[in-house]
PDB file of N, CA, C and O in Angstrom:
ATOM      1  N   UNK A   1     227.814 137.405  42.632  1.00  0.00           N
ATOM      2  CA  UNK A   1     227.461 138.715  42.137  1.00  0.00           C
ATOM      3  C   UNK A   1     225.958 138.932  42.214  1.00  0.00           C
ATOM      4  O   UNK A   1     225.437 139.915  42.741  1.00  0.00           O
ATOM      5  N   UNK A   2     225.227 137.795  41.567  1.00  0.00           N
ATOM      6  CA  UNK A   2     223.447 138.384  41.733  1.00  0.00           C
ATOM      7  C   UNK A   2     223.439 138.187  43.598  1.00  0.00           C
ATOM      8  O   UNK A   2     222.926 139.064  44.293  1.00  0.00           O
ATOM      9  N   UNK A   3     223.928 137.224  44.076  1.00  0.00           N
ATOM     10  CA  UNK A   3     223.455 137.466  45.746  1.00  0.00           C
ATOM     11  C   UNK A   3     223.638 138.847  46.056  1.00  0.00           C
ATOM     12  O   UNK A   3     222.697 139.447  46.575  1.00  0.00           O
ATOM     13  N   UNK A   4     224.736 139.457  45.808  1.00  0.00           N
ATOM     14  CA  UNK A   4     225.170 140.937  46.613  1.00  0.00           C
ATOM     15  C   UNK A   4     223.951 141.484  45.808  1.00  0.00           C
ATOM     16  O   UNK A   4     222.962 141.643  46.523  1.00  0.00           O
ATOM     17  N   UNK A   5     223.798 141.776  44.631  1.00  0.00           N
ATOM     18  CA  UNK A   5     222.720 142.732  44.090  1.00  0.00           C
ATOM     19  C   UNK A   5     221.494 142.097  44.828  1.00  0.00           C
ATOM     20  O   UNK A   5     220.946 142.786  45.688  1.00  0.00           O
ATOM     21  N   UNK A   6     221.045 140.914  44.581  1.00  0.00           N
ATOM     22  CA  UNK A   6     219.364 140.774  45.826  1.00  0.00           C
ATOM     23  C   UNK A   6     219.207 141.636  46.655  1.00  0.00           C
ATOM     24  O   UNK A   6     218.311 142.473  46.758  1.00  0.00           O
ATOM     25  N   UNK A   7     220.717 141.308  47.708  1.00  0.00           N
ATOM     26  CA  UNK A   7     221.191 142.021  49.023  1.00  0.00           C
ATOM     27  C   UNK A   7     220.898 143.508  49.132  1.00  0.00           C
ATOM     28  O   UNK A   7     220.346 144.051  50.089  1.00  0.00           O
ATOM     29  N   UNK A   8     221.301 144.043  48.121  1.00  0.00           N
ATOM     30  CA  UNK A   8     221.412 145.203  48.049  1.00  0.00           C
ATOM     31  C   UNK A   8     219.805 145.718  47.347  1.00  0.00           C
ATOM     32  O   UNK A   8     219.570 146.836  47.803  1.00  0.00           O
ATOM     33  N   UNK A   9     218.864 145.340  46.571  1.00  0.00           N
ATOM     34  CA  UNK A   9     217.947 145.792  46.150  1.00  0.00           C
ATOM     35  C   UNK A   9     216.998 145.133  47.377  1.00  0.00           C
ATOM     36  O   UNK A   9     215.833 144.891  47.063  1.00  0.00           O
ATOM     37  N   UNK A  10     217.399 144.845  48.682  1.00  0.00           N
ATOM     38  CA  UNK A  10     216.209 144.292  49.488  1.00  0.00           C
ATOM     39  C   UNK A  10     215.435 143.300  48.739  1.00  0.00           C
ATOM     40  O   UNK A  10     214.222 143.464  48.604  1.00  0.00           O
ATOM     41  N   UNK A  11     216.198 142.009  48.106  1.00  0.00           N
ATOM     42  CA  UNK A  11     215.004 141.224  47.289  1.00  0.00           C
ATOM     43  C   UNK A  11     215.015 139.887  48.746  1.00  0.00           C
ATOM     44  O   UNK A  11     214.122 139.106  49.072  1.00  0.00           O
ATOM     45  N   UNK A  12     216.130 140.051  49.220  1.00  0.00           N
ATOM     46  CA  UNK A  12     216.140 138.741  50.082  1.00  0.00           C
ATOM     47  C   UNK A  12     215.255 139.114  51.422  1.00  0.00           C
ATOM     48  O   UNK A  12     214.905 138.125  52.066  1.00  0.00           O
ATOM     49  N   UNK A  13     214.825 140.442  51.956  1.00  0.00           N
ATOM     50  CA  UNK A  13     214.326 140.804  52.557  1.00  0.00           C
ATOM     51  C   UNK A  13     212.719 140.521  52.644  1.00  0.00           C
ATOM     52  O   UNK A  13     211.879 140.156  53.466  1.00  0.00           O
ATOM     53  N   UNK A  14     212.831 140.944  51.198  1.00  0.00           N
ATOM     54  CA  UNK A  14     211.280 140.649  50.892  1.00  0.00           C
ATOM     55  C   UNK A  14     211.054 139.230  50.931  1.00  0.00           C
ATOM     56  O   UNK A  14     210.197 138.808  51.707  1.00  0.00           O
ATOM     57  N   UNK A  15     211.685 138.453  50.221  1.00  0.00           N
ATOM     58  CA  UNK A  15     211.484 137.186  49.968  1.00  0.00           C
ATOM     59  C   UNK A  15     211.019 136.466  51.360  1.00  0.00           C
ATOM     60  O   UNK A  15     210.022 135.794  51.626  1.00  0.00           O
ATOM     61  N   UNK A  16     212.158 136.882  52.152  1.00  0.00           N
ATOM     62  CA  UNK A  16     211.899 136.434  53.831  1.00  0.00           C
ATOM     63  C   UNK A  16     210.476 136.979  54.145  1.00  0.00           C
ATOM     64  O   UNK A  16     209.601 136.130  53.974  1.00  0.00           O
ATOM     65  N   UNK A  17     210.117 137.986  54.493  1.00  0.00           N
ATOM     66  CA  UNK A  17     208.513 138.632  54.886  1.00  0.00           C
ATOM     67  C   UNK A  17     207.768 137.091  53.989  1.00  0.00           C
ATOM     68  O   UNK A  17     207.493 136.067  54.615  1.00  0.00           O
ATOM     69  N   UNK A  18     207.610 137.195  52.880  1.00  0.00           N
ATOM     70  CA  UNK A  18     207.013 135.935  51.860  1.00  0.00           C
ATOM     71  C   UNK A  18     206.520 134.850  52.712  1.00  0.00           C
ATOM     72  O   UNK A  18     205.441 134.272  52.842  1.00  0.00           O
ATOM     73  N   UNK A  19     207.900 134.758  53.347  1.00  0.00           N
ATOM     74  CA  UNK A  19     207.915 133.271  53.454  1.00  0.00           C
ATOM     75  C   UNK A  19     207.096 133.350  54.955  1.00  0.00           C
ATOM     76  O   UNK A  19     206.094 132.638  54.885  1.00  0.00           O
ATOM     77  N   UNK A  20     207.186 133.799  55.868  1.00  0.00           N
ATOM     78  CA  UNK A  20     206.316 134.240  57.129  1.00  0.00           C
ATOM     79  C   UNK A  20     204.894 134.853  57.169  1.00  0.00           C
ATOM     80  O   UNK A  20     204.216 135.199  58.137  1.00  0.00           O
ATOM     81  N   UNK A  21     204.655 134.886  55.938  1.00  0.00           N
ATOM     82  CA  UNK A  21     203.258 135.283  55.952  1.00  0.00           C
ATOM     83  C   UNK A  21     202.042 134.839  56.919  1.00  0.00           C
ATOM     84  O   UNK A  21     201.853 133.636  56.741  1.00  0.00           O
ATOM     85  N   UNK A  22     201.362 135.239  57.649  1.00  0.00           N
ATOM     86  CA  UNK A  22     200.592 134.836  58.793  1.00  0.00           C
ATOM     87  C   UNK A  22     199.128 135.320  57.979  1.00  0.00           C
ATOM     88  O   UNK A  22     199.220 136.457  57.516  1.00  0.00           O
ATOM     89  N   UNK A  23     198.094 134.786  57.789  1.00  0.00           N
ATOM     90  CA  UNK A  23     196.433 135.312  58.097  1.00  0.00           C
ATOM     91  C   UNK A  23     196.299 134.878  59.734  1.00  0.00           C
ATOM     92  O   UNK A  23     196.730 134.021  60.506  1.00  0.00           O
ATOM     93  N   UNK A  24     195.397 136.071  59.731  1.00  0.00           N
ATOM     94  CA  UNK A  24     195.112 135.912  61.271  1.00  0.00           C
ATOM     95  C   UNK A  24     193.868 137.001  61.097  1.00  0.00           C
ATOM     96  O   UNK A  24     193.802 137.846  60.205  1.00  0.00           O
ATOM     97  N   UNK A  25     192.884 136.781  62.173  1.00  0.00           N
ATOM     98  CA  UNK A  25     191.335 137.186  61.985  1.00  0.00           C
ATOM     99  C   UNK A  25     191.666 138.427  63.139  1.00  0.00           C
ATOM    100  O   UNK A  25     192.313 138.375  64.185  1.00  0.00           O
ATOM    101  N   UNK A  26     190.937 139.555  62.484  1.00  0.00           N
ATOM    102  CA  UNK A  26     191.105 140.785  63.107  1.00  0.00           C
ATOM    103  C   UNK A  26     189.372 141.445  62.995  1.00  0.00           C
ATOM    104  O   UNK A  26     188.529 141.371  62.101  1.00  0.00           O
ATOM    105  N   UNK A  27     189.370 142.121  64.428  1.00  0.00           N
ATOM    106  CA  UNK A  27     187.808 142.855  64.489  1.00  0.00           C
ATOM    107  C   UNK A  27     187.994 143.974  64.175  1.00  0.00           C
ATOM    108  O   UNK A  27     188.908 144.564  64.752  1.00  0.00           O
ATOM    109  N   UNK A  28     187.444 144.470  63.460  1.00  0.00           N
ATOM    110  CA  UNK A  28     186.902 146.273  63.030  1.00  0.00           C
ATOM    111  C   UNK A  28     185.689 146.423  63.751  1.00  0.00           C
ATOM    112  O   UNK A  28     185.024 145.597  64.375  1.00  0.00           O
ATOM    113  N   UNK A  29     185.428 148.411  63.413  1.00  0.00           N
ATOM    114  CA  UNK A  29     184.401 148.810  64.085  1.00  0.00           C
ATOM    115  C   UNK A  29     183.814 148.131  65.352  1.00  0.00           C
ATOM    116  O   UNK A  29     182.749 147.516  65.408  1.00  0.00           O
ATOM    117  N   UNK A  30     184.835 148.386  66.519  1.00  0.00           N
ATOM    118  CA  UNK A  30     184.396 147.777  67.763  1.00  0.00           C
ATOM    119  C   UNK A  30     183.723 146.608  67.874  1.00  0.00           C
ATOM    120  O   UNK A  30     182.763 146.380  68.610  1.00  0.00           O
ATOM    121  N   UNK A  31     184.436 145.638  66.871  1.00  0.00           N
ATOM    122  CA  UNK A  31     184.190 144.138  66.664  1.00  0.00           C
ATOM    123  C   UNK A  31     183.121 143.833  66.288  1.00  0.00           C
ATOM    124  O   UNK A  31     182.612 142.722  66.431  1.00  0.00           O
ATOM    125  N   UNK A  32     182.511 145.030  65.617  1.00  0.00           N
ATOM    126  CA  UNK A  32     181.620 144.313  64.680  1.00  0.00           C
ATOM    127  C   UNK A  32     181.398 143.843  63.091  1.00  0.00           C
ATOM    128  O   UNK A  32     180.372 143.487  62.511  1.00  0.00           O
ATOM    129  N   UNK A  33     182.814 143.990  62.610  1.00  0.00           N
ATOM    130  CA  UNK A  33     183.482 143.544  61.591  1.00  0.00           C
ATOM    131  C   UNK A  33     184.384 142.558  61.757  1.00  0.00           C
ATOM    132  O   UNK A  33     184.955 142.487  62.845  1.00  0.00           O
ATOM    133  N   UNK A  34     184.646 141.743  60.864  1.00  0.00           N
ATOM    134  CA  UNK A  34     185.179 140.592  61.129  1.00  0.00           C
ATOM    135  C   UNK A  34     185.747 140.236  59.656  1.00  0.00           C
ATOM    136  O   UNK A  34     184.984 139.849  58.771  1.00  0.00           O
ATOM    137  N   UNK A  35     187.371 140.418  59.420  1.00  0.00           N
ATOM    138  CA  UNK A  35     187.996 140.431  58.825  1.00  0.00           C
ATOM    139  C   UNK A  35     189.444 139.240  59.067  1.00  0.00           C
ATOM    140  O   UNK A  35     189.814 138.786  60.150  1.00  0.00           O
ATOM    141  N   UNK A  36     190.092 138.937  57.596  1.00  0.00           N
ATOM    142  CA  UNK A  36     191.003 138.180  57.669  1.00  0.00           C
ATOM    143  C   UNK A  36     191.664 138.718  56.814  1.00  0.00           C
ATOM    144  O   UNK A  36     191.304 138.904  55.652  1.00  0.00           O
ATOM    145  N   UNK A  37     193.264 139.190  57.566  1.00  0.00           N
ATOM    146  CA  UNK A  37     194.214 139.864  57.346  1.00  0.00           C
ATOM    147  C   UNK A  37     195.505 139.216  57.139  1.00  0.00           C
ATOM    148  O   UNK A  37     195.761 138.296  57.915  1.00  0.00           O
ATOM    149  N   UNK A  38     196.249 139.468  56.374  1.00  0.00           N
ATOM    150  CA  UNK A  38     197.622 139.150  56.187  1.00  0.00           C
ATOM    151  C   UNK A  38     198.642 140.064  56.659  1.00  0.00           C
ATOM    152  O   UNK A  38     198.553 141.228  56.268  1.00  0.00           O
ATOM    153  N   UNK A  39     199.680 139.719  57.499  1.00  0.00           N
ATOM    154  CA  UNK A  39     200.737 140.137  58.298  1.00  0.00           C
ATOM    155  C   UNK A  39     201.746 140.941  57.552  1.00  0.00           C
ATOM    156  O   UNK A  39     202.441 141.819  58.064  1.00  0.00           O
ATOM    157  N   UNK A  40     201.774 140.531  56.164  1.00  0.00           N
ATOM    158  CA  UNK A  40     202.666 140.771  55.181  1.00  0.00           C
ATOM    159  C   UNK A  40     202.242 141.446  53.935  1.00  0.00           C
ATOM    160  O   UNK A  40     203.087 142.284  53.621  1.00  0.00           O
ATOM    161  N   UNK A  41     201.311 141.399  53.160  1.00  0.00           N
ATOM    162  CA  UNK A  41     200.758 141.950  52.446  1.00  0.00           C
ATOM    163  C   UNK A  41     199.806 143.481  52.971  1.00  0.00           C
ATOM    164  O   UNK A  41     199.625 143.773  54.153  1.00  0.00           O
ATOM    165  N   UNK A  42     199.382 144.163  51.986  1.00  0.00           N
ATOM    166  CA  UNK A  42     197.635 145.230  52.573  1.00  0.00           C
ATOM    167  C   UNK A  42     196.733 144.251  52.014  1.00  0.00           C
ATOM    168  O   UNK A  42     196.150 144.463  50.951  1.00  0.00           O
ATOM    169  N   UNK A  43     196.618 143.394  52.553  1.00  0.00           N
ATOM    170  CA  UNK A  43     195.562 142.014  51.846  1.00  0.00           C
ATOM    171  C   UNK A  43     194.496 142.100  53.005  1.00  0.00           C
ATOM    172  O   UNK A  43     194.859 141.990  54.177  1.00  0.00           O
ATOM    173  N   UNK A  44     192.887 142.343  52.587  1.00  0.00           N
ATOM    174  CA  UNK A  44     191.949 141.811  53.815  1.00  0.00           C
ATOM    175  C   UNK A  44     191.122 141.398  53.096  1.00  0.00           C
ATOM    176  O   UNK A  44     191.046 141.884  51.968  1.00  0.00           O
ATOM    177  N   UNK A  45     190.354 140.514  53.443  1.00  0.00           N
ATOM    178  CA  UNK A  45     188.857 139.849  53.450  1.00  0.00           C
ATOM    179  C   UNK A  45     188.282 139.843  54.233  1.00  0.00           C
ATOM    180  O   UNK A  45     188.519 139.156  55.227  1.00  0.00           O
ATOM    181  N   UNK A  46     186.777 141.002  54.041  1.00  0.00           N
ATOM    182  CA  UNK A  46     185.845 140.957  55.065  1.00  0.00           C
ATOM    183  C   UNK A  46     184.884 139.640  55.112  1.00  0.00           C
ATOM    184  O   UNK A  46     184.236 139.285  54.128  1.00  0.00           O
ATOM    185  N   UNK A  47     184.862 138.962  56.345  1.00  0.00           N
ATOM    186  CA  UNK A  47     184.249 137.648  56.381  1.00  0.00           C
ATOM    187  C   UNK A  47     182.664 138.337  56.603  1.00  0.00           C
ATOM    188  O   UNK A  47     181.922 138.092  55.652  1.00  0.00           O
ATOM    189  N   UNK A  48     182.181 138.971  57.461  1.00  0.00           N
ATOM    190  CA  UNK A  48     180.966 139.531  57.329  1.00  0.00           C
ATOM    191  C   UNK A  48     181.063 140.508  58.787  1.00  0.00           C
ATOM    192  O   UNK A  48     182.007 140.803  59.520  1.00  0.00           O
ATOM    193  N   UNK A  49     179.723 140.811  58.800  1.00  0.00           N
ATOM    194  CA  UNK A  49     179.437 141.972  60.159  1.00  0.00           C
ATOM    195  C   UNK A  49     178.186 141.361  61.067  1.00  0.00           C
ATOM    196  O   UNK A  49     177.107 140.831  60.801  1.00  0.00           O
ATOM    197  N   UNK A  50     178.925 141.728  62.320  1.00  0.00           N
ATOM    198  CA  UNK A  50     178.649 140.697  63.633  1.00  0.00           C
ATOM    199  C   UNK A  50     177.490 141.558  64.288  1.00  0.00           C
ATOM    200  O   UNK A  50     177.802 142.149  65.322  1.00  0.00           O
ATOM    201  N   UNK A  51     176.373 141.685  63.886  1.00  0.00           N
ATOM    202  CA  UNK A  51     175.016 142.780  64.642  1.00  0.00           C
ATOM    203  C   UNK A  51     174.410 141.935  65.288  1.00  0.00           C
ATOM    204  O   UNK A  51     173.550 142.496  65.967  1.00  0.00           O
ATOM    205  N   UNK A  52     174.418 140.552  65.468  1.00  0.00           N
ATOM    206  CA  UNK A  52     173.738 139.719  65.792  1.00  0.00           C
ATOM    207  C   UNK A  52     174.355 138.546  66.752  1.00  0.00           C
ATOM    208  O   UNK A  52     175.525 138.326  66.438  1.00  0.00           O
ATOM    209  N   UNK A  53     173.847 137.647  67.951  1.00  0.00           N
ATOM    210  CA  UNK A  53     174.706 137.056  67.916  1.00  0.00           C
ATOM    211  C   UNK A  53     174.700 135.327  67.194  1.00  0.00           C
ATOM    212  O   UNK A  53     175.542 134.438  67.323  1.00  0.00           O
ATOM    213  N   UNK A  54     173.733 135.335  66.625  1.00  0.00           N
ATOM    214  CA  UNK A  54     174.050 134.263  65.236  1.00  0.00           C
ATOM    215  C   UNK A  54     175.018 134.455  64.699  1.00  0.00           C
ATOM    216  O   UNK A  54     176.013 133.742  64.831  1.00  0.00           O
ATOM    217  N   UNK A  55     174.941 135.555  63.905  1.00  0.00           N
ATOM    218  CA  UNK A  55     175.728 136.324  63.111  1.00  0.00           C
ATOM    219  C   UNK A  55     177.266 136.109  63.427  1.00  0.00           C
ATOM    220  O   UNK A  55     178.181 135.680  62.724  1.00  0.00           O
ATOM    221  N   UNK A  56     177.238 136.387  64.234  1.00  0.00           N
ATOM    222  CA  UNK A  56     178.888 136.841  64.993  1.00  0.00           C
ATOM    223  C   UNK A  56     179.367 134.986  65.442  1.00  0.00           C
ATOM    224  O   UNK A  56     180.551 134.694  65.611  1.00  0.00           O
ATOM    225  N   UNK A  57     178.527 134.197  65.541  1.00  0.00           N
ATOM    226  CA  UNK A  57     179.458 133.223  65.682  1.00  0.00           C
ATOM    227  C   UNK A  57     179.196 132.044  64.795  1.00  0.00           C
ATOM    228  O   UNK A  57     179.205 130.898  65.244  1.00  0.00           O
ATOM    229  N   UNK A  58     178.929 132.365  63.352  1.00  0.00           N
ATOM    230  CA  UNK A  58     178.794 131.917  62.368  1.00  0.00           C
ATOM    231  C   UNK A  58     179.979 132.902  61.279  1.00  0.00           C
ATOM    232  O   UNK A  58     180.449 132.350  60.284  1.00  0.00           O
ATOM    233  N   UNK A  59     180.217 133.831  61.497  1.00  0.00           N
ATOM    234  CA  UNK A  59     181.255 134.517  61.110  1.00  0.00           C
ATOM    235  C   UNK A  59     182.089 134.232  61.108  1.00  0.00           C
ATOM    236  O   UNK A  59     182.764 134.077  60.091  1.00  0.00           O
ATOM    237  N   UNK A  60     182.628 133.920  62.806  1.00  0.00           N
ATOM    238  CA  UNK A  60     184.018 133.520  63.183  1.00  0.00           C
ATOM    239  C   UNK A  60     184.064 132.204  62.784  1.00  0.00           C
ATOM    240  O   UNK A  60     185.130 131.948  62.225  1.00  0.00           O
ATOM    241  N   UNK A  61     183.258 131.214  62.867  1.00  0.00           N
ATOM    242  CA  UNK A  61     183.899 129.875  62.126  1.00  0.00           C
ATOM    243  C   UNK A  61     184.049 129.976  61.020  1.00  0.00           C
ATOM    244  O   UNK A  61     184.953 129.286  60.549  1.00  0.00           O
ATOM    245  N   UNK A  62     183.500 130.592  60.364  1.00  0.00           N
ATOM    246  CA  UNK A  62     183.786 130.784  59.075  1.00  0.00           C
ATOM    247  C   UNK A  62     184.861 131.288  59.010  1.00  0.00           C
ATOM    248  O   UNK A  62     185.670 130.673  58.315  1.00  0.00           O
ATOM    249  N   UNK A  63     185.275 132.399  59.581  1.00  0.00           N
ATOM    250  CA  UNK A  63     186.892 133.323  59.613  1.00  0.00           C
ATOM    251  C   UNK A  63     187.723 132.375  59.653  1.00  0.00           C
ATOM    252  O   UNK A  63     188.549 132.287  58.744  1.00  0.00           O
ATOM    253  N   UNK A  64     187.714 131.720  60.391  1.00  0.00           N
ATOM    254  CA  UNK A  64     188.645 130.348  61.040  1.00  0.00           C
ATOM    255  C   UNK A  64     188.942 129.137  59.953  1.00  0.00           C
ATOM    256  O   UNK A  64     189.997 128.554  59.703  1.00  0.00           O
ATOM    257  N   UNK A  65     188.079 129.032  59.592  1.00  0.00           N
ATOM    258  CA  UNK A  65     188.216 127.913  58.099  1.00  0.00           C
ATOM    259  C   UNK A  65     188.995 128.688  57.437  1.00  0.00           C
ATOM    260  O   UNK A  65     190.163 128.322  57.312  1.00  0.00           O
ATOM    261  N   UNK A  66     188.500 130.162  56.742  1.00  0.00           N
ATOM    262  CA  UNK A  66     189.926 130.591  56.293  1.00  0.00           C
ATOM    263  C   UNK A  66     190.933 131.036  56.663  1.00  0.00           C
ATOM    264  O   UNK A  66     191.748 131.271  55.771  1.00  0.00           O
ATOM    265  N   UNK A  67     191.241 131.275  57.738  1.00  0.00           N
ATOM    266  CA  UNK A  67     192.690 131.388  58.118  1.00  0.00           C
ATOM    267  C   UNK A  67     193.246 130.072  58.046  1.00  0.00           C
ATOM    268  O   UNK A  67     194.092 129.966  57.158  1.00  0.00           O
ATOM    269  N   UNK A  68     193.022 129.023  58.721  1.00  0.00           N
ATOM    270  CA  UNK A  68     193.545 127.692  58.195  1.00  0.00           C
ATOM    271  C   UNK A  68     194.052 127.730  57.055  1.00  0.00           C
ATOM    272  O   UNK A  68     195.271 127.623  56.922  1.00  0.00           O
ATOM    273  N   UNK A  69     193.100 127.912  55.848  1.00  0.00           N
ATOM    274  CA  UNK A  69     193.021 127.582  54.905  1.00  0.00           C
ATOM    275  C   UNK A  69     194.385 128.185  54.302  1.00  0.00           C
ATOM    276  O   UNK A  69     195.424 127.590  54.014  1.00  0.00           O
ATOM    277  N   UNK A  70     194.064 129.541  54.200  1.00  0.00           N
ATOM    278  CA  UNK A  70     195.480 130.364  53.476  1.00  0.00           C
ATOM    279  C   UNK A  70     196.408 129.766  54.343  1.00  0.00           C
ATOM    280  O   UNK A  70     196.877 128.746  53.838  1.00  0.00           O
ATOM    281  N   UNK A  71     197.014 130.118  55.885  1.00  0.00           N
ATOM    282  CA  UNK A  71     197.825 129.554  56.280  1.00  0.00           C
ATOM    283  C   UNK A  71     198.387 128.308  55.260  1.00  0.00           C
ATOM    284  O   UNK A  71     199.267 128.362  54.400  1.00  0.00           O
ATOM    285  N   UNK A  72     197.670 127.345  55.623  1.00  0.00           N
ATOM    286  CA  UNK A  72     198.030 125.962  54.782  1.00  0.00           C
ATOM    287  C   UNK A  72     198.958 126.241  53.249  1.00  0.00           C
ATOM    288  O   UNK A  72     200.080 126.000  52.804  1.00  0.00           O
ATOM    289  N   UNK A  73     197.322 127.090  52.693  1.00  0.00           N
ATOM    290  CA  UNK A  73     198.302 127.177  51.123  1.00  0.00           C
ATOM    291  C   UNK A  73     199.713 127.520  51.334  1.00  0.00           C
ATOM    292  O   UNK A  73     200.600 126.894  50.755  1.00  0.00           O
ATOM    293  N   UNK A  74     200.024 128.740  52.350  1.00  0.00           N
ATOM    294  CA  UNK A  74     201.299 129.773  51.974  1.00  0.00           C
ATOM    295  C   UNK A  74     201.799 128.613  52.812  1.00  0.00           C
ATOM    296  O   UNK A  74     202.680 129.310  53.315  1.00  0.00           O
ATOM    297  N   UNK A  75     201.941 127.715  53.253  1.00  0.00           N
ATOM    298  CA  UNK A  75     203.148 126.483  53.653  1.00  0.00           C
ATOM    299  C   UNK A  75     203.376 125.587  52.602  1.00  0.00           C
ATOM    300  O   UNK A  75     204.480 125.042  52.577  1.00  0.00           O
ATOM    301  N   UNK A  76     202.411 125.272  51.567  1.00  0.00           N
ATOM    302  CA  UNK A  76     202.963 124.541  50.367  1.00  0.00           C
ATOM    303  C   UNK A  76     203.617 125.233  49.508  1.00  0.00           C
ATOM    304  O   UNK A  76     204.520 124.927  48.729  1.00  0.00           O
ATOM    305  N   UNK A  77     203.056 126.236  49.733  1.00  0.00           N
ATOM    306  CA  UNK A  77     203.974 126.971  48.559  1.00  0.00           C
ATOM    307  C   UNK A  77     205.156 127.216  48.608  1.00  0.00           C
ATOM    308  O   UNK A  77     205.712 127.768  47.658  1.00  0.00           O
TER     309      UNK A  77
END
């Protein structure tokens, strides 16, 4: 009986999206923003803005540590 109701209120649906959650690093403003986004959520974190090219590739490693990072968490969890 609660499975059919999940079923029916889309809880197993959601639950699934949950579980696939992806961060993955996305450019704004003609890549000069540099953001880390979730696939599943409206979740972003701006890592910083790329005017420079120090800037821009001190950004992206940085972006990169956290995408790892969340990735990782949302697999233990």
């Amino acid at each position: 009986m609660i499975l059919k109701e999940c079923q029916e209120w889309g809880v197993m649906e959601a639950l699934g999206k949950l579980l696939d959650m992806k961060w993955t690093i996305e450019k704004r403003k003609q890549g000069m923003e540099i953001w880390v986004t979730s696939n599943v959520k409206p979740e972003s974190i701006l890592v910083g803005e790329c005017y420079h090219a120090k800037e821009r590739k001190r950004t992206h490693y940085l972006a990169a540590i956290i995408v790892d990072a969340l990735n990782e968490n949302d697999k233990a969890d």
